[in-house]
DSSP file (Angstrom, degrees, kcal/mol; ACC not computed):
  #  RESIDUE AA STRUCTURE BP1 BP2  ACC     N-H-->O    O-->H-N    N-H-->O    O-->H-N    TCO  KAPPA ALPHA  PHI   PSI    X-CA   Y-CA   Z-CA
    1    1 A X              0   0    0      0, 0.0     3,-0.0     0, 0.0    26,-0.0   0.000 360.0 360.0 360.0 122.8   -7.0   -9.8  -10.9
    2    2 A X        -     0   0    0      1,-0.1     2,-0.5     2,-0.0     0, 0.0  -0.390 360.0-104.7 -74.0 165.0  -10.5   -9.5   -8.9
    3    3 A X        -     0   0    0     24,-0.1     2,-0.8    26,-0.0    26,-0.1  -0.835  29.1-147.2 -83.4 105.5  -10.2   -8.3   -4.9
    4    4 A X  E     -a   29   0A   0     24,-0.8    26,-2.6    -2,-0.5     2,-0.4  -0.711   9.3-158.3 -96.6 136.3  -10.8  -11.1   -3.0
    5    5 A X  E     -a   30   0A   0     -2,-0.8     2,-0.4    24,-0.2    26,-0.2  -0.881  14.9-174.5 -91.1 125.5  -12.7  -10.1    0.5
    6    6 A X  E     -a   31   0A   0     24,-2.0    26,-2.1    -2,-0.4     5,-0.1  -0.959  19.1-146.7 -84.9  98.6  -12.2  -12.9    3.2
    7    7 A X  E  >  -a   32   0A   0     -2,-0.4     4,-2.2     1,-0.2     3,-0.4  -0.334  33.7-116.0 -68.9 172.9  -14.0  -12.9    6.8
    8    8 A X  H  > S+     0   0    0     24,-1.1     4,-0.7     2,-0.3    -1,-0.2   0.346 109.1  67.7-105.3   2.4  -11.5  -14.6    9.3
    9    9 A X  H  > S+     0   0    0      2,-0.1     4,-1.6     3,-0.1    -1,-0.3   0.747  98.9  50.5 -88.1  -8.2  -13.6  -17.3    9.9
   10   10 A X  H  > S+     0   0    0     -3,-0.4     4,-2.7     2,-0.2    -2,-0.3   0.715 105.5  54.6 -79.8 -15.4  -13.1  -18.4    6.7
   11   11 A X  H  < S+     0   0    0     -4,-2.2     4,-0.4     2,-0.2    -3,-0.2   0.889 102.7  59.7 -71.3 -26.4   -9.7  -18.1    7.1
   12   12 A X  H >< S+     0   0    0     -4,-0.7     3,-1.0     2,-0.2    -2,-0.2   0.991 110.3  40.9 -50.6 -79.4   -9.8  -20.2   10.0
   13   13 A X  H 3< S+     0   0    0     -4,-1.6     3,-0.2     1,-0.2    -1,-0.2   0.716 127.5  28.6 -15.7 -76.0  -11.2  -22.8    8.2
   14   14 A X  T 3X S+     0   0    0     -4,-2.7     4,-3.7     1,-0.2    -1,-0.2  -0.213  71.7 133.1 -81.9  25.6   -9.0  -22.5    4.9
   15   15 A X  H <> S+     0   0    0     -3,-1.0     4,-1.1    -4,-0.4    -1,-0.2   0.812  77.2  40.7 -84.9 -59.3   -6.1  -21.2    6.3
   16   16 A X  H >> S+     0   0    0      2,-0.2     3,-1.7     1,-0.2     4,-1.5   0.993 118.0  46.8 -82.4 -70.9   -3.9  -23.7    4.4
   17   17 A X  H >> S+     0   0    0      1,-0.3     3,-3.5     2,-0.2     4,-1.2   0.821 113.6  46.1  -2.8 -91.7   -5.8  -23.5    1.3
   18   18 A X  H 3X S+     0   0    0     -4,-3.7     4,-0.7     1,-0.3    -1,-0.3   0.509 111.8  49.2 -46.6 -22.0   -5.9  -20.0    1.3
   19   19 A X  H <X S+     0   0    0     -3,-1.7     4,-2.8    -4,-1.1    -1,-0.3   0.521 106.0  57.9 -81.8 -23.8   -2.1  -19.5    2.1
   20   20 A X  H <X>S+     0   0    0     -3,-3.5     4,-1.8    -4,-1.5     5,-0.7   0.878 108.5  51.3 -98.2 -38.4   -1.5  -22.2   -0.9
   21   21 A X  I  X>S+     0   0    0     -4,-1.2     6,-1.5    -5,-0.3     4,-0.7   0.926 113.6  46.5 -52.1 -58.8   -3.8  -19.0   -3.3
   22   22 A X  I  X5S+     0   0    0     -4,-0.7     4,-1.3     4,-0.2    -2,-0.2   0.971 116.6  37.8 -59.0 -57.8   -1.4  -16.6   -2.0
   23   23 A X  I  <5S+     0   0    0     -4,-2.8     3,-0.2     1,-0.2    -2,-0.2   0.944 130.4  27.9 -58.3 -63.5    1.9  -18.4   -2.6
   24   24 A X  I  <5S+     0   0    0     -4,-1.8    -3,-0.2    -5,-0.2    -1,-0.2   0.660 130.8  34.2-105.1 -39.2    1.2  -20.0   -5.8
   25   25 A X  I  <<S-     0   0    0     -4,-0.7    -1,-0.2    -5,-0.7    -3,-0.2   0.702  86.2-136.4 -96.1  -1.4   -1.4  -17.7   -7.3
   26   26 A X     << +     0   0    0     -4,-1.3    -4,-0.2    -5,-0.6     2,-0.1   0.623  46.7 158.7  45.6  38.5   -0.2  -14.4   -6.1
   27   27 A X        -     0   0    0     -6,-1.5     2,-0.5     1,-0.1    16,-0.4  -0.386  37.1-139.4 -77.7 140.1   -3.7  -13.7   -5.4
   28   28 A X        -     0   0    0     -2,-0.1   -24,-0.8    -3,-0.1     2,-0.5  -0.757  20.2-164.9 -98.0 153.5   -3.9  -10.6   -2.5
   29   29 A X  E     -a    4   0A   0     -2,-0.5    12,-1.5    12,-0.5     2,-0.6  -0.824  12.6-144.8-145.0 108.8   -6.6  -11.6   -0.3
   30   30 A X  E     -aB   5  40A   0    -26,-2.6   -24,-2.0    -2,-0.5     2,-0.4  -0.587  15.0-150.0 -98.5 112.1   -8.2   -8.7    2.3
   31   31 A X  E     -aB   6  39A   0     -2,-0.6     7,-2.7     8,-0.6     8,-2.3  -0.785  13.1-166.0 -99.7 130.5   -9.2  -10.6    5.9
   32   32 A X  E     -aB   7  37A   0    -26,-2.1   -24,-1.1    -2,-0.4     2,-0.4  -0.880   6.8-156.3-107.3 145.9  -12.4   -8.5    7.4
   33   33 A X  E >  S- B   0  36A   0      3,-2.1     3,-4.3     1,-0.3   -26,-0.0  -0.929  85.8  -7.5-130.7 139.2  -13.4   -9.2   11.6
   34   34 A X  T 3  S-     0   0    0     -2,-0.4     2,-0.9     1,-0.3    -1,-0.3   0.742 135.9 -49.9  23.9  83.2  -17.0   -8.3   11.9
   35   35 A X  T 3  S+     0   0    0     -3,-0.2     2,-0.5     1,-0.1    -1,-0.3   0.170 113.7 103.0  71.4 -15.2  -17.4   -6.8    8.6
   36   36 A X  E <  S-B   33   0A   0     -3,-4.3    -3,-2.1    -2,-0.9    -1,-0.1  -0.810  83.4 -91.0-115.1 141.1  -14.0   -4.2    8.5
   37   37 A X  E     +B   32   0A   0     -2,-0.5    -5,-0.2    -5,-0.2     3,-0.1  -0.066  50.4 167.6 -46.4 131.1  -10.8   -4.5    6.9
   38   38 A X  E     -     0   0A   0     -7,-2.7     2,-0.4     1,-1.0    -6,-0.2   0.558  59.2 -20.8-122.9 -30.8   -8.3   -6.4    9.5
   39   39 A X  E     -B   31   0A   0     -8,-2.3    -1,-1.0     2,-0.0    -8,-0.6  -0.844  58.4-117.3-167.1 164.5   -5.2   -7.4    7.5
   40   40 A X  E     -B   30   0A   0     -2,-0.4     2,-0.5   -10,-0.2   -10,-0.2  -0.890  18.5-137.3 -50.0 131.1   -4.1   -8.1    4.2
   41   41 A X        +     0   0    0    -12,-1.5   -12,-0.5    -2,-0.2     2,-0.4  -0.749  33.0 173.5-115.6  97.5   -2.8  -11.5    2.9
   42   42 A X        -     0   0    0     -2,-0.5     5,-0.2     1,-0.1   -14,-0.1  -0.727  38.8-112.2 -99.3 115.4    0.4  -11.1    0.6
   43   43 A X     >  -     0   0    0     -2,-0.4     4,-1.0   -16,-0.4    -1,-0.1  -0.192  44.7-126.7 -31.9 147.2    3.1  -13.5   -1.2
   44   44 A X  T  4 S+     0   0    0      2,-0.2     4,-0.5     1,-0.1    -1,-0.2   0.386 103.2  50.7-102.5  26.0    5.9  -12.6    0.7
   45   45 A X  T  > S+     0   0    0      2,-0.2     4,-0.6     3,-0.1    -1,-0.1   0.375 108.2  54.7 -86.3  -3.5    8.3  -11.7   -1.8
   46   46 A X  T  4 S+     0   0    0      2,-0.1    -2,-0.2     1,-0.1    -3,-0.1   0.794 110.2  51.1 -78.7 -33.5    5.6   -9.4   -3.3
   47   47 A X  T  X S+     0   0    0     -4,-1.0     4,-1.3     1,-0.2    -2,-0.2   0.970 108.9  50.0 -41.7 -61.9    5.6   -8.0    0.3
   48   48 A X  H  > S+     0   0    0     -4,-0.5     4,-1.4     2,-0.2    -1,-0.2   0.666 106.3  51.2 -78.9 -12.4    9.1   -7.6    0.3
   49   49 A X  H >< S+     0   0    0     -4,-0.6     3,-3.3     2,-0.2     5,-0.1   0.586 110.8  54.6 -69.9-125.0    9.4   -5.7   -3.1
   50   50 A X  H >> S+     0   0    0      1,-0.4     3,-6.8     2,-0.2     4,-0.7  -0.185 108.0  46.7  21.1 -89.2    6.8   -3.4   -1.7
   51   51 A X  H 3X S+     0   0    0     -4,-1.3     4,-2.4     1,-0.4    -1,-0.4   0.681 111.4  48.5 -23.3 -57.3    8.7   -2.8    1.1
   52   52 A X  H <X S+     0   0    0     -3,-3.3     4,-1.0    -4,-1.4    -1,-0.4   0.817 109.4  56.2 -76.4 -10.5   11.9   -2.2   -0.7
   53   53 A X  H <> S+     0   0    0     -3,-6.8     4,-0.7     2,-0.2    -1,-0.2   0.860 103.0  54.8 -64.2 -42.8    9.9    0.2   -3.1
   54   54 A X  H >X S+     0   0    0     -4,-0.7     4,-1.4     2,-0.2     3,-0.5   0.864 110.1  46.0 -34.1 -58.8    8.9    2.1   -0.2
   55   55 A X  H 3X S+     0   0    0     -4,-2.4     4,-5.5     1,-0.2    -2,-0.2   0.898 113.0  50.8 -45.7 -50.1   12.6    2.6    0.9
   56   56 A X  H 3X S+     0   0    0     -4,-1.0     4,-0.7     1,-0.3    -1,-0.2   0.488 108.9  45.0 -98.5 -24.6   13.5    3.4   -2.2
   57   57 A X  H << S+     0   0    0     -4,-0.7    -1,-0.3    -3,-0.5     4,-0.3   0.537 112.9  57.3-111.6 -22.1   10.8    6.2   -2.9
   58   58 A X  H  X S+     0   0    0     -4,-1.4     4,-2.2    -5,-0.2     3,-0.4   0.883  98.4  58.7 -77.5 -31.0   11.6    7.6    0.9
   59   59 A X  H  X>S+     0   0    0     -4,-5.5     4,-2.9     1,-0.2     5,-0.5   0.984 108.1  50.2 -62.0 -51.9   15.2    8.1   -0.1
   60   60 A X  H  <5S+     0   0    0     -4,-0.7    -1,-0.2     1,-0.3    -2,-0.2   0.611 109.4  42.6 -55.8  -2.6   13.8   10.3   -2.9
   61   61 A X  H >>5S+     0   0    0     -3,-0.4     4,-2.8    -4,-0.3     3,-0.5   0.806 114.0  54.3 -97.1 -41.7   11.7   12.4   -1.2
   62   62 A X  H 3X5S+     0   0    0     -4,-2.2     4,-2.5     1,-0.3    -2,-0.2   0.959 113.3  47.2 -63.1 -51.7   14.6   12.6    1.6
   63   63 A X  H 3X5S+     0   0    0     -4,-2.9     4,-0.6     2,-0.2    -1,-0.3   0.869 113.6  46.4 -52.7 -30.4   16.9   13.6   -1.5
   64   64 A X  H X4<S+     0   0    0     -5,-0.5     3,-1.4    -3,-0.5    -1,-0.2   0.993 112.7  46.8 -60.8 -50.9   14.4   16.3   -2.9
   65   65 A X  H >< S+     0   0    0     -4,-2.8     3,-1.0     1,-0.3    -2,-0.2   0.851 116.2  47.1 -69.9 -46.3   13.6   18.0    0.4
   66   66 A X  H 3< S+     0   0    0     -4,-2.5    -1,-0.3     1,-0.2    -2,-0.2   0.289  99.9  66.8 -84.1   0.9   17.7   18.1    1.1
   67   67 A X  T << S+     0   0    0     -3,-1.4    -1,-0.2    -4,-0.6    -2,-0.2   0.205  99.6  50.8 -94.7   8.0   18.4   19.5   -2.5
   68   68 A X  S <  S+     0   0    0     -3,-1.0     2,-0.2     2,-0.1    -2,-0.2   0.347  90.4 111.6-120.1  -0.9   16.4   23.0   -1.3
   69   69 A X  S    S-     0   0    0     -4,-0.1     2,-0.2     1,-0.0    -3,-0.0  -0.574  81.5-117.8 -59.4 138.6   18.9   22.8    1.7
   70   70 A X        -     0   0    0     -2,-0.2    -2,-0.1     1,-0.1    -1,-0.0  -0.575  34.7-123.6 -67.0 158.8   21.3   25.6    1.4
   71   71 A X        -     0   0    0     -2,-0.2    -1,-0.1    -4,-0.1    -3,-0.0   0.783  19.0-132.2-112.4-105.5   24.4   24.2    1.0
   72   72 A X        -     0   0    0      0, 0.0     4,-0.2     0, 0.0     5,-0.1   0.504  23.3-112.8 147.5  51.2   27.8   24.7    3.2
   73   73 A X    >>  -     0   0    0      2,-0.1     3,-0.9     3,-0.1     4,-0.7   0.543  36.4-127.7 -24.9 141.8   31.4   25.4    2.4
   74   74 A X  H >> S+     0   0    0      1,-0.3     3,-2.4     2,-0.2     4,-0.6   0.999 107.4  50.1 -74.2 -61.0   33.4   21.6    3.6
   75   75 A X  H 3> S+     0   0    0      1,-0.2     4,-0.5     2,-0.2    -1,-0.3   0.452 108.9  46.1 -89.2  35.7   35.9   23.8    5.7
   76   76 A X  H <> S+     0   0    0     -3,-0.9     4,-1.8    -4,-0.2    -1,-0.2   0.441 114.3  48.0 -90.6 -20.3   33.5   25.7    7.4
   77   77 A X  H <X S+     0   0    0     -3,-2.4     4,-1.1    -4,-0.7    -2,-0.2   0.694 111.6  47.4-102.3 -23.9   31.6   22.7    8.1
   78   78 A X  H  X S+     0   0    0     -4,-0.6     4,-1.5     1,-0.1     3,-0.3   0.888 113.5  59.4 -95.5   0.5   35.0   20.7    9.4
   79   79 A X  H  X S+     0   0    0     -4,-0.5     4,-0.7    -5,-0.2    -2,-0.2   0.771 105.6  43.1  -5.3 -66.2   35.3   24.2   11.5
   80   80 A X  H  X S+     0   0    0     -4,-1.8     4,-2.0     2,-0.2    -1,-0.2   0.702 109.1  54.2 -66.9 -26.7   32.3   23.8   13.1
   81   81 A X  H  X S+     0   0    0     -4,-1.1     4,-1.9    -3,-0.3    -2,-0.2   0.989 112.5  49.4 -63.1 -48.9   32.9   20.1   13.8
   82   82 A X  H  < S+     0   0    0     -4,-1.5     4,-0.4     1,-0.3    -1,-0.2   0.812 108.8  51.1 -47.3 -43.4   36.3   21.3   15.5
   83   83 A X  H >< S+     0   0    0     -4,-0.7     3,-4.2    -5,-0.2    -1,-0.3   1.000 106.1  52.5 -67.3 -65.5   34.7   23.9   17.5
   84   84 A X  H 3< S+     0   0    0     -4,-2.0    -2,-0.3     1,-0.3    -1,-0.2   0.745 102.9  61.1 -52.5 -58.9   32.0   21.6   19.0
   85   85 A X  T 3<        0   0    0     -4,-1.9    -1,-0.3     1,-0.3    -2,-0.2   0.586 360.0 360.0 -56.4 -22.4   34.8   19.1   20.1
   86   86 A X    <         0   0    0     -3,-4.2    -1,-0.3    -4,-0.4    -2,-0.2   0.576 360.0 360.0 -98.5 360.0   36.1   21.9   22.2
């Protein structure tokens, strides 16, 4: 799939068009204002995969970094809860 570059006055123009590229062709299409990258234009269920790939790869890091945790005996840990309550 080539990169297609858009200025945002053509998207003004083609706006429907271009949205009709995205849905149907799943073409990504990268809107520039005065020459620099402004936006990205993305199906939005490939948007929402992303998204949930994202999650999905921050729970794993969260899991990695919390497997080098030293770990806790449970009743020392509801011990402490008990104490704090008091």
């Amino acid at each position: 799939m080539a990169t297609k570059i858009m200025p945002i006055s053509d998207l003004r123009r083609n706006a429907g068009e271009v949205l009709n590229a995205v849905r149907e062709g799943g073409e990504v299409v990268y809107i520039t204002q005065h020459g620099r990258p402004a936006a990205v234009l993305v199906e939005y269920e490939r948007y929402e995969a992303m998204l949930a790939q994202l999650e999905d790869l921050a729970d794993l890091a969260a899991i990695e970094a919390a497997a080098d945790e030293p770990s806790r005996d449970y009743a020392d840990f509801l011990a402490g809860l008990v104490q704090s309550e008091n």
